[in-house]
Structure formats: structure tokens, C-alpha cells
FITORNU-520852 format. One record per residue: residue number from 1; residue in one letter; z, x, y of N, C-alpha, C in turn. Coordinates in Angstrom, 2 decimals, always signed. Example, Ala and Ser with C-alpha at 12.3 -4.5 7.8 and 13.67 -1.06 7.14 Angstrom:
<tidrens>
+-----+---------+---------+---------+---------+---------+---------+---------+---------+---------+---------+
! num ! residuo !    n.pz !    n.px !    n.py !   ca.pz !   ca.px !   ca.py !    c.pz !    c.px !    c.py !
+-----+---------+---------+---------+---------+---------+---------+---------+---------+---------+---------+
!   1 !       a !   +7.80 !  +13.19 !   -5.69 !   +7.80 !  +12.30 !   -4.50 !   +7.80 !  +13.20 !   -3.30 !
!   2 !       s !   +7.08 !  +12.85 !   -2.25 !   +7.14 !  +13.67 !   -1.06 !   +7.87 !  +12.90 !   +0.03 !
+-----+---------+---------+---------+---------+---------+---------+---------+---------+---------+---------+
</tidrens>
This chain:
<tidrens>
+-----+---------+---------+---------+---------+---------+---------+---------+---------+---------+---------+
! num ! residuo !    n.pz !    n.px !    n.py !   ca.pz !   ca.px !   ca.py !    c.pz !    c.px !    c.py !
+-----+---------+---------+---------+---------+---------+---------+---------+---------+---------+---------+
!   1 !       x !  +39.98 !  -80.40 !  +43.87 !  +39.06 !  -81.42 !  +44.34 !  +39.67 !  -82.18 !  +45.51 !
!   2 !       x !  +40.73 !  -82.58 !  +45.45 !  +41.65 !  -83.07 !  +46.51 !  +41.73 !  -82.76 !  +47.49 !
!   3 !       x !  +41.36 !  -81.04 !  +47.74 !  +41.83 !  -80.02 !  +48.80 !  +40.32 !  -79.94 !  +49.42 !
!   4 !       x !  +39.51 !  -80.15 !  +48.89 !  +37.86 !  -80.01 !  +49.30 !  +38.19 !  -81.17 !  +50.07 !
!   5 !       x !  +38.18 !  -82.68 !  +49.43 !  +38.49 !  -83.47 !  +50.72 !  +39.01 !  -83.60 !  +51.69 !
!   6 !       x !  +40.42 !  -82.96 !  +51.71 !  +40.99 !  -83.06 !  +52.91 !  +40.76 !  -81.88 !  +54.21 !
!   7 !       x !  +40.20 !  -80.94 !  +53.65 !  +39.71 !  -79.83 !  +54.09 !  +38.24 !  -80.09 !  +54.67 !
!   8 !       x !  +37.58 !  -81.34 !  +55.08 !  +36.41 !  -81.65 !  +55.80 !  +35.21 !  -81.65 !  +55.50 !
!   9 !       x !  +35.68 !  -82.07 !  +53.49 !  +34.51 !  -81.97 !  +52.68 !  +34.47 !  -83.84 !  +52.68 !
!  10 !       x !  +35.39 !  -84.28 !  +52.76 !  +35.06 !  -85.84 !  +53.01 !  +35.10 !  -86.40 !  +51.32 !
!  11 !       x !  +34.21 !  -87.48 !  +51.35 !  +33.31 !  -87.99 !  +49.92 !  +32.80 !  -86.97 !  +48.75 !
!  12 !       x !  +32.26 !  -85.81 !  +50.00 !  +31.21 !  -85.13 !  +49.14 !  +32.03 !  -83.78 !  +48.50 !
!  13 !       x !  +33.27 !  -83.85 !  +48.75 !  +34.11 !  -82.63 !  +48.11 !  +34.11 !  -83.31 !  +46.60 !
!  14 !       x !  +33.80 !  -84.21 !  +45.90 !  +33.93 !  -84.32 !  +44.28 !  +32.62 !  -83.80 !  +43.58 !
!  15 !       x !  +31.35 !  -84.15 !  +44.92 !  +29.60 !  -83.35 !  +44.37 !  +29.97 !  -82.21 !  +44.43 !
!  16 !       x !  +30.57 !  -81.07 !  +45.24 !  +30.76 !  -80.22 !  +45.48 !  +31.37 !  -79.59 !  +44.56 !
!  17 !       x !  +32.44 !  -79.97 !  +44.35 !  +33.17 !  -79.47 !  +42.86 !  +32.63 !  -79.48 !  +41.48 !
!  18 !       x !  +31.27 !  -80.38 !  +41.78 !  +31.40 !  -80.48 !  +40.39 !  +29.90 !  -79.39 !  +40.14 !
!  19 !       x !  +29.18 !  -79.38 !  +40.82 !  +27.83 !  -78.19 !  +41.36 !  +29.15 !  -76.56 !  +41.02 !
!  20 !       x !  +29.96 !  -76.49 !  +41.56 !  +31.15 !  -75.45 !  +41.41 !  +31.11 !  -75.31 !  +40.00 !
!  21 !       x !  +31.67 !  -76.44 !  +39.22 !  +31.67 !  -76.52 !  +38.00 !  +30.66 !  -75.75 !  +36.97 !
!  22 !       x !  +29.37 !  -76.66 !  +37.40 !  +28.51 !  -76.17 !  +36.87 !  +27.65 !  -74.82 !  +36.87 !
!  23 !       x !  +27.94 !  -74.07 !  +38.45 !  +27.71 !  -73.48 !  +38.40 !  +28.23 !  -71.96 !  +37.71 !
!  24 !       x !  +29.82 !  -72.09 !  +37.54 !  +30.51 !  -71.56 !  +36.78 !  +30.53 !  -71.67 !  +35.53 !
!  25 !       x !  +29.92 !  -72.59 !  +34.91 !  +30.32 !  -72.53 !  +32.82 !  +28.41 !  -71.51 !  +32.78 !
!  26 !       x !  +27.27 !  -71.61 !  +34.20 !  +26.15 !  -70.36 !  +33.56 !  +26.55 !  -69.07 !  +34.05 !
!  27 !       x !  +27.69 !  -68.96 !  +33.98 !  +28.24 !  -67.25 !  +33.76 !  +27.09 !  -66.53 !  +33.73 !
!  28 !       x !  +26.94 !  -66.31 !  +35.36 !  +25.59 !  -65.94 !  +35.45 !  +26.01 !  -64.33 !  +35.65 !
!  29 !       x !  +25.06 !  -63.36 !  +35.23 !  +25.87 !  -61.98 !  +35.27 !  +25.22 !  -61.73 !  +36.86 !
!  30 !       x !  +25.45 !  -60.99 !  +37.47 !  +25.23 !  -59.96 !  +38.85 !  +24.05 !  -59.84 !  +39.11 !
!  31 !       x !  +22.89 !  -59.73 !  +38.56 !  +21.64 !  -59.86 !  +38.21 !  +21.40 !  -61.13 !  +38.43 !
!  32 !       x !  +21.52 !  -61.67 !  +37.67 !  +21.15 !  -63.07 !  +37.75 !  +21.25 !  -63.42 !  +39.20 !
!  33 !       x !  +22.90 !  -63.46 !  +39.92 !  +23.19 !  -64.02 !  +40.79 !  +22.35 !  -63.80 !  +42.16 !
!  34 !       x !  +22.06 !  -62.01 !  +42.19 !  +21.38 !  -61.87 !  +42.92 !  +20.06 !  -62.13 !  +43.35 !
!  35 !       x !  +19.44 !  -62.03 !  +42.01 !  +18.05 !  -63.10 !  +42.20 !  +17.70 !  -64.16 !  +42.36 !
!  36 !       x !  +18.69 !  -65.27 !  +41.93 !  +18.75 !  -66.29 !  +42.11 !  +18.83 !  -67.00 !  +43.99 !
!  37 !       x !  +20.13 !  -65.81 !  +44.69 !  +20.04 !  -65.99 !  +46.07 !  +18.76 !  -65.63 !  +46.49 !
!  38 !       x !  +17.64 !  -64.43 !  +45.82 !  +16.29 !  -64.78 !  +45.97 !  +15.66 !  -65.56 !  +46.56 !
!  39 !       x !  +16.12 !  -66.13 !  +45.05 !  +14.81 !  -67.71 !  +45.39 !  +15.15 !  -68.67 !  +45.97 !
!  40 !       x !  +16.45 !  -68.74 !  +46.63 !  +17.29 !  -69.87 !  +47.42 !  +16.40 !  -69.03 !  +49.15 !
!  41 !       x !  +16.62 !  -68.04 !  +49.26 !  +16.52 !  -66.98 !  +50.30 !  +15.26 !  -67.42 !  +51.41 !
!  42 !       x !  +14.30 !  -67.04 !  +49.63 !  +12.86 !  -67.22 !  +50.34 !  +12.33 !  -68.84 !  +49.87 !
!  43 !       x !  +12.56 !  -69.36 !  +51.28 !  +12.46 !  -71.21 !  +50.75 !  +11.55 !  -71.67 !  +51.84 !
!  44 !       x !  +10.30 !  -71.11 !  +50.96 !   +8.92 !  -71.56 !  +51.97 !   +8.68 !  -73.38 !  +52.51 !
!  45 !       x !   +9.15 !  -73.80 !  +52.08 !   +9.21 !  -75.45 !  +52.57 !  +10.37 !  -75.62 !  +53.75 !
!  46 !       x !  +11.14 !  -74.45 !  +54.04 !  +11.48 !  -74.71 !  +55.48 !  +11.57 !  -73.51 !  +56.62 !
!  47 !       x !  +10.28 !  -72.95 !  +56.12 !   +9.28 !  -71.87 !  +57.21 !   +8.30 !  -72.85 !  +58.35 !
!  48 !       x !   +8.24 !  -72.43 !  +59.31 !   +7.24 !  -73.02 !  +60.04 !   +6.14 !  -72.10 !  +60.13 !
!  49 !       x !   +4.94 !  -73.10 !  +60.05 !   +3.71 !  -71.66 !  +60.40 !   +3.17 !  -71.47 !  +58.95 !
!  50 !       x !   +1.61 !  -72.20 !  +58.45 !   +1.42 !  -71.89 !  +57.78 !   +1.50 !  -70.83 !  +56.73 !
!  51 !       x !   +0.85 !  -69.78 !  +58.02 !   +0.50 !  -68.34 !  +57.40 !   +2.13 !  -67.76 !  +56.63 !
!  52 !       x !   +3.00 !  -67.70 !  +57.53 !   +4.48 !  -67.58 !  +57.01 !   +4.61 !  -68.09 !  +55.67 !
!  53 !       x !   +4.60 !  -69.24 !  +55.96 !   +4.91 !  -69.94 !  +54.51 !   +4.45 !  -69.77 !  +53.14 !
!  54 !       x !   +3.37 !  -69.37 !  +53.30 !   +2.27 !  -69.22 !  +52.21 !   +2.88 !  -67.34 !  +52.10 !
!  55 !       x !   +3.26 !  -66.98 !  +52.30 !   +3.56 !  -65.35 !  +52.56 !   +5.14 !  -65.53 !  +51.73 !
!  56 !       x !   +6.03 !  -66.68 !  +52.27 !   +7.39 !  -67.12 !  +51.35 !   +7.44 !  -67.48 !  +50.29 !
!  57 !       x !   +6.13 !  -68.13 !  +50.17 !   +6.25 !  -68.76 !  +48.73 !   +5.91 !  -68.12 !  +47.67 !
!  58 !       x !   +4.92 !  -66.77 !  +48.09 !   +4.54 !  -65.83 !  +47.37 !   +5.58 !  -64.88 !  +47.00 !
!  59 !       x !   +6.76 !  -64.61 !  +47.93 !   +7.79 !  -64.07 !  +47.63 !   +8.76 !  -64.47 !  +46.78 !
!  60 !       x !   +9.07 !  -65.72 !  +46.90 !   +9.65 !  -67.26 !  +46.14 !   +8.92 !  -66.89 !  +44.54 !
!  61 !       x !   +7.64 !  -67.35 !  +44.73 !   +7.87 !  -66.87 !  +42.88 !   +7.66 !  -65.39 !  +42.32 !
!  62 !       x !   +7.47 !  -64.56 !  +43.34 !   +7.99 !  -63.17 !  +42.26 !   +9.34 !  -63.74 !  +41.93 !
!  63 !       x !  +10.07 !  -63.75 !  +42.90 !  +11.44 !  -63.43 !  +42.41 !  +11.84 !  -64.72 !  +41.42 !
!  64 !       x !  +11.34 !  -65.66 !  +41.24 !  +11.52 !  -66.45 !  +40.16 !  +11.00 !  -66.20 !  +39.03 !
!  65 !       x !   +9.81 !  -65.46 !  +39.08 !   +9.23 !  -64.60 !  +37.87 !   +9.86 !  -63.10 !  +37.52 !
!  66 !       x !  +10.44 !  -62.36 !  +38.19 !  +11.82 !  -61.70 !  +37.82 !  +12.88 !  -62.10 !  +37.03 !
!  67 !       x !  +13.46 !  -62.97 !  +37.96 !  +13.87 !  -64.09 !  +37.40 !  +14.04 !  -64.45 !  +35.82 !
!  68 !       x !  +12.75 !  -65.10 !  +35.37 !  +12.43 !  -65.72 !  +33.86 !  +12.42 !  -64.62 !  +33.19 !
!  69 !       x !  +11.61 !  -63.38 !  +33.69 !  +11.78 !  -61.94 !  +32.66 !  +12.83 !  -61.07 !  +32.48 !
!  70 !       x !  +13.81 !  -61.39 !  +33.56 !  +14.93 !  -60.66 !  +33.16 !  +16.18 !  -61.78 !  +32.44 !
!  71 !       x !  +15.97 !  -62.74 !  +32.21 !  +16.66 !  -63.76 !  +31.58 !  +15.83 !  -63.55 !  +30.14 !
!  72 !       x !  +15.03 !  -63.76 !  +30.06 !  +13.95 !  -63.54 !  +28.58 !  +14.47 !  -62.06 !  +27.92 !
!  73 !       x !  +14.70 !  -61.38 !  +28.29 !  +15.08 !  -60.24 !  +28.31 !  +16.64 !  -60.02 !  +27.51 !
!  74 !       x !  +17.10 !  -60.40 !  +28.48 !  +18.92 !  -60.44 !  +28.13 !  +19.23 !  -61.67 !  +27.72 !
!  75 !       x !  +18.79 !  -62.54 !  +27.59 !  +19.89 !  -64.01 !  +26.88 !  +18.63 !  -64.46 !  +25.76 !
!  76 !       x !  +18.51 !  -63.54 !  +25.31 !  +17.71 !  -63.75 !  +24.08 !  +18.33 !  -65.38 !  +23.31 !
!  77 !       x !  +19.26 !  -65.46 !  +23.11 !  +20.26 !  -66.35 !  +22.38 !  +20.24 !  -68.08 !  +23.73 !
!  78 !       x !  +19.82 !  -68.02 !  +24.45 !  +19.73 !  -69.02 !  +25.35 !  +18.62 !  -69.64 !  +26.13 !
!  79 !       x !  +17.35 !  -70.10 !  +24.91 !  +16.03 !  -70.08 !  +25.77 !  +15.91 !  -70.80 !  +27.25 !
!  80 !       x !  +17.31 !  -71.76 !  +27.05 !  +16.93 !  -72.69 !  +28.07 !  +17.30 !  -72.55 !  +29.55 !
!  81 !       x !  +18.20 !  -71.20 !  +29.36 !  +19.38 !  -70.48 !  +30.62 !  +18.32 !  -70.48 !  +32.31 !
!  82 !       x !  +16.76 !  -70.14 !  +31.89 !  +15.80 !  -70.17 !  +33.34 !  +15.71 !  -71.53 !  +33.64 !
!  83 !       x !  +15.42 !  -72.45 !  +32.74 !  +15.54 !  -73.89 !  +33.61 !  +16.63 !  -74.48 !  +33.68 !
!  84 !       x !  +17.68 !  -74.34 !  +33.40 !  +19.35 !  -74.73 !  +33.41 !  +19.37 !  -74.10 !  +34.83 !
!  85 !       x !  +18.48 !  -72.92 !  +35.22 !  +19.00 !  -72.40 !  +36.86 !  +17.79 !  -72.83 !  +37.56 !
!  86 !       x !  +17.09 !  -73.40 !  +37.08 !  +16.03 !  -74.13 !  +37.87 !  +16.81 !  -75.71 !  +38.63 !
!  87 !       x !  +17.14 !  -76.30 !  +37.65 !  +17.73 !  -77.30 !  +37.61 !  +19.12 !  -77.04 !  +38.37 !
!  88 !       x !  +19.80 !  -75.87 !  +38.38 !  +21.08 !  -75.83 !  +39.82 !  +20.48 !  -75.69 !  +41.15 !
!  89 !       x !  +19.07 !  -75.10 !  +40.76 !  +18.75 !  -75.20 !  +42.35 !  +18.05 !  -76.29 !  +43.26 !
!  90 !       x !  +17.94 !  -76.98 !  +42.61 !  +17.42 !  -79.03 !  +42.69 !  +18.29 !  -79.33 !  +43.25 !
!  91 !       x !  +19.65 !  -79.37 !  +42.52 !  +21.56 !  -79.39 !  +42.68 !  +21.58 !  -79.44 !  +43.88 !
!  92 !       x !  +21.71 !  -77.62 !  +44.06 !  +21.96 !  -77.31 !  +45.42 !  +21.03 !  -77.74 !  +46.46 !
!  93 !       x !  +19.85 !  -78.28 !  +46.43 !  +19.39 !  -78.46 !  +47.38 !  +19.49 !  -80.15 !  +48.04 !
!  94 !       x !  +20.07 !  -80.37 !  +46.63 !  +20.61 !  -81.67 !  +47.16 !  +22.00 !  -81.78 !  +47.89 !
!  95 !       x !  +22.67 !  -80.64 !  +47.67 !  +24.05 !  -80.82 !  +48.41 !  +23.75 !  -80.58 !  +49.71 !
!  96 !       x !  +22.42 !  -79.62 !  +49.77 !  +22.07 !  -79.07 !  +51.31 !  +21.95 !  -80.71 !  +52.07 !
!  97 !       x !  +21.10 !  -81.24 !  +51.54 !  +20.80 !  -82.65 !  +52.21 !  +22.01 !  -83.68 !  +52.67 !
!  98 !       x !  +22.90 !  -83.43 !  +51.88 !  +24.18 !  -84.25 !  +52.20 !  +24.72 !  -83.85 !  +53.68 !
+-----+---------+---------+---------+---------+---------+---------+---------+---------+---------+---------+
</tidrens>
């Protein structure tokens, strides 16, 4: 955490670490990870151009509906694991803003 600050993360190297944190104890498998950059990927709220956008967002929730079915699927034992990654990506989009 120390090294994030001095390394030109400033203040925000302790948010940073701790989004790290969290994002590490949802031992997310390979699958997961990749879909997840998905839905980070296709982020129709910063497309310009209607038509575009509406075309992203449609892409945005397949892959979030992938997403929920391949989590439903494999973490039988963890109903809550799709909005626990709903909720990192709020996270992250708040670190984007920083």
C-alpha cells in the first residue's frame, strides 16, 4: 500500500488496494474474468452517438447475461457471487472517476 503511494498513486493508492483486495478474495476463475472485462469493455454510457450506444448496451447485457448463467451454473454454492461482481464494477467505476 505504501509503494502504490509513492509510486504516483497519491491518496488514492489505499482505494486502490483495497478494490485489489477485493477483487482477489472473488477468486474469479478465467471465465469469469474474461467476461467480466466484457462488460467493463462494452460501456455504452461512454459511446457517443446514439445509434452506437444503444448497439453497446445491447452487447453490455448479453455478456452480463452470460455472465449470471455461467455463474448459476458453476458456483451453485454462492447465489450471491453475480451481484458481489456487479457491485466490483460500481467499485471500479468509481476508481475510474478518481
Amino acid at each position: 500500500e505504501h509503494t502504490l503511494r509513492t509510486q504516483g498513486f497519491g491518496c488514492y493508492g489505499h482505494t486502490f488496494f483495497q478494490f485489489c483486495r477485493i477483487f482477489n478474495r472473488l477468486e474469479l476463475t478465467v471465465e469469469e474474468f474474461v467476461l467480466l472485462c466484457g462488460i467493463v469493455f462494452f460501456s455504452h454510457d461512454r459511446i457517443e452517438g446514439q445509434t452506437t450506444r444503444s448497439k453497446v448496451e445491447q452487447l453490455q447485457i448479453r455478456y452480463c447475461e452470460i455472465e449470471r448463467l455461467h455463474i448459476m451454473k458453476n458456483r451453485t454454492n454462492d447465489r450471491m457471487h453475480f451481484s458481489k461482481l456487479l457491485l466490483l464494477l460500481s467499485k471500479l467505476r468509481a476508481l475510474d472517476a478518481l
